[in-house]
C-alpha positions in Angstrom: 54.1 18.4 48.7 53.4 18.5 44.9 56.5 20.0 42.5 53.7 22.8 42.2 54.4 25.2 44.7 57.7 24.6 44.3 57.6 26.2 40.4 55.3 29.5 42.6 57.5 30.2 44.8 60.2 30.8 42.2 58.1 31.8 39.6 58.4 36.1 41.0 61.8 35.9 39.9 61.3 34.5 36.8 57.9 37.1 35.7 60.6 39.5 37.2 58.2 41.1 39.8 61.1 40.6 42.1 64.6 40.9 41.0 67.4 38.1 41.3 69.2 37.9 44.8 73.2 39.1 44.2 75.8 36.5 42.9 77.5 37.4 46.7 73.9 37.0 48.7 72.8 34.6 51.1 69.3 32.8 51.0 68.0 30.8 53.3 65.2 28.6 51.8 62.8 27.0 54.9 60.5 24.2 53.8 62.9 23.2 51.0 62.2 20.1 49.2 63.6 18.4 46.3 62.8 19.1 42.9 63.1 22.4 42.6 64.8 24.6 39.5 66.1 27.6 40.1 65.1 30.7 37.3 68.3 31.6 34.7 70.9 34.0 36.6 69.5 32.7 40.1 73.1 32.5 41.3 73.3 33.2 45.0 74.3 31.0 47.7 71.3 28.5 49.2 70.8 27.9 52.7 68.5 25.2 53.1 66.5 24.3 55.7 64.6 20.2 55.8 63.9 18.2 58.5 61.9 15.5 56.4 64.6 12.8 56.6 64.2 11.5 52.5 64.4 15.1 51.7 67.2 16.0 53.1 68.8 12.8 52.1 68.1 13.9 48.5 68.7 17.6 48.5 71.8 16.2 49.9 72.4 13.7 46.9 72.1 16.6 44.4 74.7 18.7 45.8 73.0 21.4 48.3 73.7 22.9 51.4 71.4 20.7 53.7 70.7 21.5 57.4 67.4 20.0 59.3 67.3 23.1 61.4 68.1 26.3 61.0 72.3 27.8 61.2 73.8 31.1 61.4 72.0 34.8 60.7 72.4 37.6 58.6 70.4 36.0 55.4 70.3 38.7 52.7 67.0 36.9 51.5 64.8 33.8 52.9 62.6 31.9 51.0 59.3 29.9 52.8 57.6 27.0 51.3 54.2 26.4 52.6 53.3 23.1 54.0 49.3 22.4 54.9 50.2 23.0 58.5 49.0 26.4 59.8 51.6 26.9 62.8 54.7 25.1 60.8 53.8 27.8 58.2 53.4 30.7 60.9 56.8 29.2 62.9 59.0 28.9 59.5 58.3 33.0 58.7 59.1 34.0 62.1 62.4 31.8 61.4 63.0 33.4 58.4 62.5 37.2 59.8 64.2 36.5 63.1 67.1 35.4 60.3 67.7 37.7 57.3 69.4 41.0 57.5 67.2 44.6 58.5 65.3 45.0 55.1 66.0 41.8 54.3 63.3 40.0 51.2 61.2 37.4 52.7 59.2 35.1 49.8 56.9 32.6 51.3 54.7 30.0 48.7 52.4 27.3 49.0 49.1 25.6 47.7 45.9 27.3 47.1 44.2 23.9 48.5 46.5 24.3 51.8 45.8 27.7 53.1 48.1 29.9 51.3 45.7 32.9 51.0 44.5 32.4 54.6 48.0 32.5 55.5 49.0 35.5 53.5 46.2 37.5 54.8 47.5 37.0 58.1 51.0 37.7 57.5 49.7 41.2 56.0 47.9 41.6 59.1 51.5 41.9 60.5 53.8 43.1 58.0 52.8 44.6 54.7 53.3 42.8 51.7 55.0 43.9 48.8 53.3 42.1 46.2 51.8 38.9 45.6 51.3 36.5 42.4 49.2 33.6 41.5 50.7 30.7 39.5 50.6 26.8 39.3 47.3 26.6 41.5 49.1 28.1 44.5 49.8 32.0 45.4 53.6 33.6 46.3 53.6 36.2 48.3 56.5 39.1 49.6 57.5 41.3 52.4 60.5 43.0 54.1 61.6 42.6 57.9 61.3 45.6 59.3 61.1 44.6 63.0 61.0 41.9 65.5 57.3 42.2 66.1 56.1 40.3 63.9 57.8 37.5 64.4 57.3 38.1 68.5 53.5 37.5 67.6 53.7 34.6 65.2 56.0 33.1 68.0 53.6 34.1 70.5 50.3 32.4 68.6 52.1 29.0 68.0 53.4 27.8 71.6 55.3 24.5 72.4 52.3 22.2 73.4 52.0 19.7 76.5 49.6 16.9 75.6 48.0 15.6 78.8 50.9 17.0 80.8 53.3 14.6 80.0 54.4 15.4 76.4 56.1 18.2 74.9 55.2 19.1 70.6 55.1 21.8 68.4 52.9 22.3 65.3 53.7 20.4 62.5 54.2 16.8 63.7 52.0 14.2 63.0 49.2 14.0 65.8 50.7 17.1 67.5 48.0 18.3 69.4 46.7 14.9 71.0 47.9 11.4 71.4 47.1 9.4 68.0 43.9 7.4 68.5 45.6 4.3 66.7 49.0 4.9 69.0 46.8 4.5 72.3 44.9 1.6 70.9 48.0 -0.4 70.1 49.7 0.8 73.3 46.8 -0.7 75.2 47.2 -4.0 73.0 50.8 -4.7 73.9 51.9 -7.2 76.3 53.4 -6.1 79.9 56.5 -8.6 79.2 58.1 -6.9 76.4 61.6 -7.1 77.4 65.4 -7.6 75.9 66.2 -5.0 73.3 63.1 -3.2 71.9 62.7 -0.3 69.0 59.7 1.8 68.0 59.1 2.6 64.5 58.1 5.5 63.5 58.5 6.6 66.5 57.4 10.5 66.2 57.3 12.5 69.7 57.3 9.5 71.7 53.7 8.8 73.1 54.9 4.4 72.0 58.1 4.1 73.2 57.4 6.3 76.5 54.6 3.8 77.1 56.5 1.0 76.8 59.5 2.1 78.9 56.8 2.7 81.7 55.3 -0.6 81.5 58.0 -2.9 80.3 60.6 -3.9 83.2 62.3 -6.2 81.6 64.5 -3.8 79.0 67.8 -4.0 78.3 67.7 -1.2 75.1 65.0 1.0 74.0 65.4 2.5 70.8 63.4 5.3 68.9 63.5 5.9 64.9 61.9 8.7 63.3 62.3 10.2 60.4 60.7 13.9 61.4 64.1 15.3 63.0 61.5 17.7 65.3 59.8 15.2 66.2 62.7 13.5 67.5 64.0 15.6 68.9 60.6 16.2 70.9 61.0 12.3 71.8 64.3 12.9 73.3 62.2 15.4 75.9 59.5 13.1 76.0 61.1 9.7 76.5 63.1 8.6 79.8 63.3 6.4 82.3 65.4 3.3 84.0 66.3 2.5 80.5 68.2 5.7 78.9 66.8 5.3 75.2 68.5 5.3 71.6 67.7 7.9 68.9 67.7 7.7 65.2 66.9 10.0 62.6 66.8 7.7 60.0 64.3 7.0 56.8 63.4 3.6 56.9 62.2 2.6 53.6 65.8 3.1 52.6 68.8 3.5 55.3 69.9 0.2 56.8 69.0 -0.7 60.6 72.2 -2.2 62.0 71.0 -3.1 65.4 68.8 -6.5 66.1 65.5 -6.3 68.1 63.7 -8.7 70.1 60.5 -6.8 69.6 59.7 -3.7 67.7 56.2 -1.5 67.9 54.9 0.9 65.1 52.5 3.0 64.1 53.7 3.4 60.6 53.0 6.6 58.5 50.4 6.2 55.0 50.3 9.0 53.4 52.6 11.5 51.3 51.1 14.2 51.4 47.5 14.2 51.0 47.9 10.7 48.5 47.4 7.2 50.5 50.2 5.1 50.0 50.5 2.2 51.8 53.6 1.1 50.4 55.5 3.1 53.2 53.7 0.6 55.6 54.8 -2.3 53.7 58.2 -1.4 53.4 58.4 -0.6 56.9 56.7 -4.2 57.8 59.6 -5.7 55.9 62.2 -3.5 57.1 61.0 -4.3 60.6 61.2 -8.1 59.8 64.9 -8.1 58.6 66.0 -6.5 62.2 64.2 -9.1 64.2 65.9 -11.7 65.7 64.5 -15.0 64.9 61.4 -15.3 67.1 61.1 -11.8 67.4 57.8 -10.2 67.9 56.2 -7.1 65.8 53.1 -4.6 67.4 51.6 -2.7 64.8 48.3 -0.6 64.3 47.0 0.5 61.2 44.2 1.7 59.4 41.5 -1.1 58.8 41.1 -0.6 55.4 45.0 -1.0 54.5 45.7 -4.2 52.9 48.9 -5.6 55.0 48.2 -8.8 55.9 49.9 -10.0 52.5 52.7 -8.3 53.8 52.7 -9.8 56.7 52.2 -13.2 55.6 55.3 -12.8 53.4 57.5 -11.2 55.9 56.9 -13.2 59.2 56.7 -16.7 60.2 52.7 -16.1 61.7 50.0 -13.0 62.3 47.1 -12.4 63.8 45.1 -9.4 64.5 44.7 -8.9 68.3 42.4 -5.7 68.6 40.3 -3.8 66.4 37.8 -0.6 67.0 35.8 1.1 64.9 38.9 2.9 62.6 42.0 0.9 63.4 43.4 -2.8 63.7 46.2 -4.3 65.7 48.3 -6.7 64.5 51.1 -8.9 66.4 53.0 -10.6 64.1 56.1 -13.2 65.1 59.6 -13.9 62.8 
């Protein structure tokens, strides 16, 4: 998410359509990310609301009330920033009216490029807005609870999912509505004698390290790391079997692993946002390489055109690609 929307969702208060919140009040802020700056006289009380591991971690780090789901009720005001992800967006305002007081202010913000005015259109379908304003390429909009049916519906239109009857998601996640196309082609590139103490990487609902568990009798430890707390905690729904698994909300790229791994699987994320970066994949490749134990064995997919077999050649003793289709690429990689 770019700082923009961030700067819209405050920027009511500071055009002074809407007035401050009380020194005394309580706001809950859903969606909050870091880099935000509150308007002069903005004095009340945050609540705020991240599941995104390196953003909590730094909302954290600069002093903030930091939780990666929602606590307590009776909000005077919530505040909603808009991700690209039409149910996350739907699910965080029926949050946010199911939690602030009778009457209580909700402001929700977000990209013009991601949906916002689809999004406010919808929720005036369901409760009136107040007022709306267009600033920094994105659109903030208002409304009051005044009722439980709103949120009822928005609940009601955004289920918890079952993908093919096995897994259990809700909007938001990566791949959430189908197993990832790169995740089943590495799953049906791995070995059936995986076996001693084994990790997945970026682990999101599951869909890797339930396959493993399933296939792989020779486990001593399974453990899952993800840095999407939902998501995890999906996985801990999703994943189970002889082996009773590890979980880890954790960001990779910069919290320390302390176990060691005899082999480790990943689908590693490359993208933040809607930017490609794959250095997330590399650092995760290296990460991956310090928590082997010597010989240990890394499965990873990724897209073909990412560049990390330099990383691979630095971090690991040998690699070789051992499955390709027509988007993705496998690589098995030793240490």
């Amino acid at each position: 998410m770019a700082a923009e929307p961030l700067k819209t969702l405050f920027y009511p208060f500071e055009a002074e359509a809407l007035p401050l919140p009380r020194e005394d009040a309580r706001v809950l802020f859903l969606g909050a990310e870091p880099g935000f700056r509150l308007p002069e006289g903005f004095e009340a009380a945050l609540h705020l609301v991240q599941g995104f591991r390196p953003h909590f971690r730094a909302l954290q780090a600069s002093g903030y009330t930091v939780t990666p789901r929602v606590e307590g009720q009776g909000y005077d005001m919530a505040l909603v920033l808009a991700s690209r992800h039409r149910g996350q967006n739907e699910l965080r305002i029926a949050e946010a009216l199911e939690r602030v007081e009778p009457g209580g202010l909700i402001a929700v913000a977000g990209g013009k490029d991601d949906g916002i005015d689809s999004l406010r259109k919808r929720i005036n379908a369901l409760a009136p807005l107040e007022g709306h304003l267009p600033k920094h390429h994105g659109v903030a909009f208002w409304f009051r609870r005044t009722g439980t049916e709103a949120a009822a519906t928005l609940r009601a239109g955004n289920p918890d999912l079952i993908v093919e009857g096995r897994f259990k998601t809700t909007p938001g996640m990566f791949s959430f509505d189908r197993i990832d196309a790169g995740s089943k082609l590495l799953a049906a590139s791995l070995p059936d004698d995986l076996k001693g103490n084994v990790a997945d990487f970026c682990a999101g609902w599951g869909y890797l390290a339930a396959e493993v568990l399933q296939r792989s009798h020779g486990l001593t430890a399974l453990d899952l790391y993800e840095a999407d707390f939902e998501a995890l905690e999906a996985a801990r729904l999703n994943v189970h079997g002889a082996i009773e698994p590890r979980f880890f909300w954790i960001d990779l790229l910069t919290e320390a692993v302390e176990r060691r791994y005899d082999a480790i699987v990943m689908n590693p994320p490359f993208h933040s946002g809607r930017a490609a970066e794959p250095g997330i994949g590399a650092g995760i490749i290296r990460a991956a390489s310090k928590v082997l134990k010597p010989g240990g064995r890394l499965f990873m997919v990724a897209n073909r055109q990412l560049p990390y077999e330099q990383v691979l050649s630095a971090a690991f003793a040998s690699h070789v690609e051992i499955a390709r289709d027509g988007m993705f690429k496998v690589f098995s990689a030793r240490r």
